[in-house]
KEMARTI-751173 format. One record per residue (C-alpha): x, y, z; residue in three letters; residue number from 1. Coordinates in Angstrom, 2 decimals. Example, Ala and Ser with C-alpha at 12.3 -4.5 7.8 and 13.67 -1.06 7.14 Angstrom:
<rs>
> 12.30:-4.50:7.80:ALA:1
> 13.67:-1.06:7.14:SER:2
</rs>
This chain:
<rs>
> 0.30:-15.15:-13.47:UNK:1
> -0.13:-13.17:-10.50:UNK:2
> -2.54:-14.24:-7.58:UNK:3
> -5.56:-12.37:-7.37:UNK:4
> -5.67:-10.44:-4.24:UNK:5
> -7.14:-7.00:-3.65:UNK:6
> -4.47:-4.68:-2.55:UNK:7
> -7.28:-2.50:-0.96:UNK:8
> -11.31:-3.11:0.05:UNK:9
> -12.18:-1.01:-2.17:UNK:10
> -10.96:-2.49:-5.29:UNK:11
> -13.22:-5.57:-5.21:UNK:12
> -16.18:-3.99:-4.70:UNK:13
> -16.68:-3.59:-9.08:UNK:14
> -19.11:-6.29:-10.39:UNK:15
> -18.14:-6.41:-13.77:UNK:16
> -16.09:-4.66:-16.06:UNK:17
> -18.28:-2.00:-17.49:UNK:18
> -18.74:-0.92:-13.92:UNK:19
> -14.91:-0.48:-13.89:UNK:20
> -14.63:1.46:-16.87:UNK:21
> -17.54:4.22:-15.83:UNK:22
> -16.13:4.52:-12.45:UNK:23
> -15.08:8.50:-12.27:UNK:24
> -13.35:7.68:-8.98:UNK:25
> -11.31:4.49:-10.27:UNK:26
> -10.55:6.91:-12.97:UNK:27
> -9.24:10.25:-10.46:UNK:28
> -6.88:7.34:-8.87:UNK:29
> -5.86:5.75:-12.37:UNK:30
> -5.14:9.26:-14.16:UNK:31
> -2.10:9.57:-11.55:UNK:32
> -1.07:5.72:-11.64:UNK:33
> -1.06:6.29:-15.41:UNK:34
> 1.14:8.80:-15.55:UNK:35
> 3.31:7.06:-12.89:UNK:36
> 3.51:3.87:-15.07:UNK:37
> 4.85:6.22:-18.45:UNK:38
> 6.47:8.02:-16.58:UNK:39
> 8.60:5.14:-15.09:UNK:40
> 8.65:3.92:-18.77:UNK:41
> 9.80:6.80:-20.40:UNK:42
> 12.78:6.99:-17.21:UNK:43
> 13.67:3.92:-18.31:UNK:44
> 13.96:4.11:-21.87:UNK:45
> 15.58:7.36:-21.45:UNK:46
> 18.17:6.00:-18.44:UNK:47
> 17.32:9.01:-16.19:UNK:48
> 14.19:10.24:-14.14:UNK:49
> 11.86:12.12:-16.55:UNK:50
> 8.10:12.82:-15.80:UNK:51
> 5.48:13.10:-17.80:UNK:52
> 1.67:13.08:-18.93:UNK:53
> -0.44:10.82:-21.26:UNK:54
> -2.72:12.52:-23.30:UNK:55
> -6.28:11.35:-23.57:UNK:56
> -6.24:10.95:-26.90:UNK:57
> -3.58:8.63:-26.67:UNK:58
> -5.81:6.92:-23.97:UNK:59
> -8.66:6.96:-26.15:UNK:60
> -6.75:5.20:-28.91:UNK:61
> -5.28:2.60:-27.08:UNK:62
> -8.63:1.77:-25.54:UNK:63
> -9.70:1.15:-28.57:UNK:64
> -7.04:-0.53:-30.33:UNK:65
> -7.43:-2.76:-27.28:UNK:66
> -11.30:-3.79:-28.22:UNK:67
> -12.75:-2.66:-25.49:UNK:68
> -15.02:0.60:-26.64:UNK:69
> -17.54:-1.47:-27.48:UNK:70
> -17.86:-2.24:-23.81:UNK:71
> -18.48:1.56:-23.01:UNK:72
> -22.09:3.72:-23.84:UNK:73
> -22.21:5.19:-27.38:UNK:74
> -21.38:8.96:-27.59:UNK:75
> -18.34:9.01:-24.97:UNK:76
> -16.47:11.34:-25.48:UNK:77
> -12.56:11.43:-25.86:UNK:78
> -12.04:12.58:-22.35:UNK:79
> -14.69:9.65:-21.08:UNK:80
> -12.69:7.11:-23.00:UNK:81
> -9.52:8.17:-21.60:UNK:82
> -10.89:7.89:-17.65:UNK:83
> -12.04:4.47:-18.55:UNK:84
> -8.75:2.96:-19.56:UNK:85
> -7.05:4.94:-16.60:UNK:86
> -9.82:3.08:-14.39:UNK:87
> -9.23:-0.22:-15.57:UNK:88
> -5.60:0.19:-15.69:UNK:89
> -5.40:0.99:-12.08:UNK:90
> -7.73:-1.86:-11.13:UNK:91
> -5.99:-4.31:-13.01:UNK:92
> -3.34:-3.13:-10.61:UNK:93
> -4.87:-2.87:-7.18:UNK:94
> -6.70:-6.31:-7.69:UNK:95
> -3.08:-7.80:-8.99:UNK:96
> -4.26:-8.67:-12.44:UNK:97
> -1.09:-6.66:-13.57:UNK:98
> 2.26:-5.72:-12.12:UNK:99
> 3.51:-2.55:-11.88:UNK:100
> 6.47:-3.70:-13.26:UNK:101
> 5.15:-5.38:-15.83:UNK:102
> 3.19:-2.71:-16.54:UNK:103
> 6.05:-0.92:-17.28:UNK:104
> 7.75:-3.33:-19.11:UNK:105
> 4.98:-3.55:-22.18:UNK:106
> 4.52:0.16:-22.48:UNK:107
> 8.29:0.54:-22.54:UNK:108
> 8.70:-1.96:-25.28:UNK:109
> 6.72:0.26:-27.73:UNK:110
> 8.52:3.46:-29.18:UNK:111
> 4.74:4.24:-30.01:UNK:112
> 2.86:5.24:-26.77:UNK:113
> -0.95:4.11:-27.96:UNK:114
> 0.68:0.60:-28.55:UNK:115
> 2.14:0.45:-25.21:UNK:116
> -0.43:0.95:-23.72:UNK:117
> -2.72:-0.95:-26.11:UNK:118
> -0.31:-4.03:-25.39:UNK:119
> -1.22:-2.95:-21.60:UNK:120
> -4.67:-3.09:-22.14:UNK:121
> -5.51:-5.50:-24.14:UNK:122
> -3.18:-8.10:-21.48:UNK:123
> -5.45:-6.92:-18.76:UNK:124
> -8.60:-7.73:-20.93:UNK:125
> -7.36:-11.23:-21.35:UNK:126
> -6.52:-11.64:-17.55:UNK:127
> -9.37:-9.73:-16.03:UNK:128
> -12.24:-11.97:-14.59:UNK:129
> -15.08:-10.84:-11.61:UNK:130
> -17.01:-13.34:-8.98:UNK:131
</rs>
């Protein structure tokens, strides 16, 4: 396990995990981490650099398939569900709930990119824990 320590101010400052996933700013920061992560996952699989995108829908699934929509408002929409796992992915990472290299590790063990990054998800759910 890793030892909880925020990499930056900023990233403690969340008092419990549905303010995490409606955080639009968490979410700006997470979209590029995201991509970062699969990106480095897809490099990997692939054995040479290769960038990429996640689509929100794929996002949206995983969040799902991770049991944590019922934490978010009814009525979100694809796109909202998609900024919330990007936000908690990328505070499970700057308050060292999750590694960046195992981060890469579980989406790269899935061929299938929503259970990646379900595996992802659903491992920082488990881990996660506020003051």
């Amino acid at each position: 396990m890793i030892k909880h320590c925020p990499r930056l101010s900023f990233a403690w400052t969340r008092r419990n995990l549905n303010e995490v996933l409606i955080d639009h700013e968490l979410a700006s920061l997470g979209d590029s981490y995201v991509n970062f992560v699969y990106s480095l996952a897809i490099s990997n699989r692939k054995g040479s650099p290769f960038g990429t995108k996640v689509k929100g829908s794929v996002l949206a699934e995983a969040l799902r398939k991770a049991g944590l929509r019922e934490c978010l408002p009814s009525g979100m929409s694809r796109h909202g569900l998609a900024d919330a796992a990007e936000a908690l992915i990328v505070y499970a990472w700057l308050s060292r709930w999750v590694s960046l290299d195992e981060s890469v590790a579980m989406i790269g063990r899935e061929s299938d990119p929503v259970e990646g990054l379900r595996e992802l998800l659903a491992k920082i759910k488990s881990r996660i824990t506020f003051p």
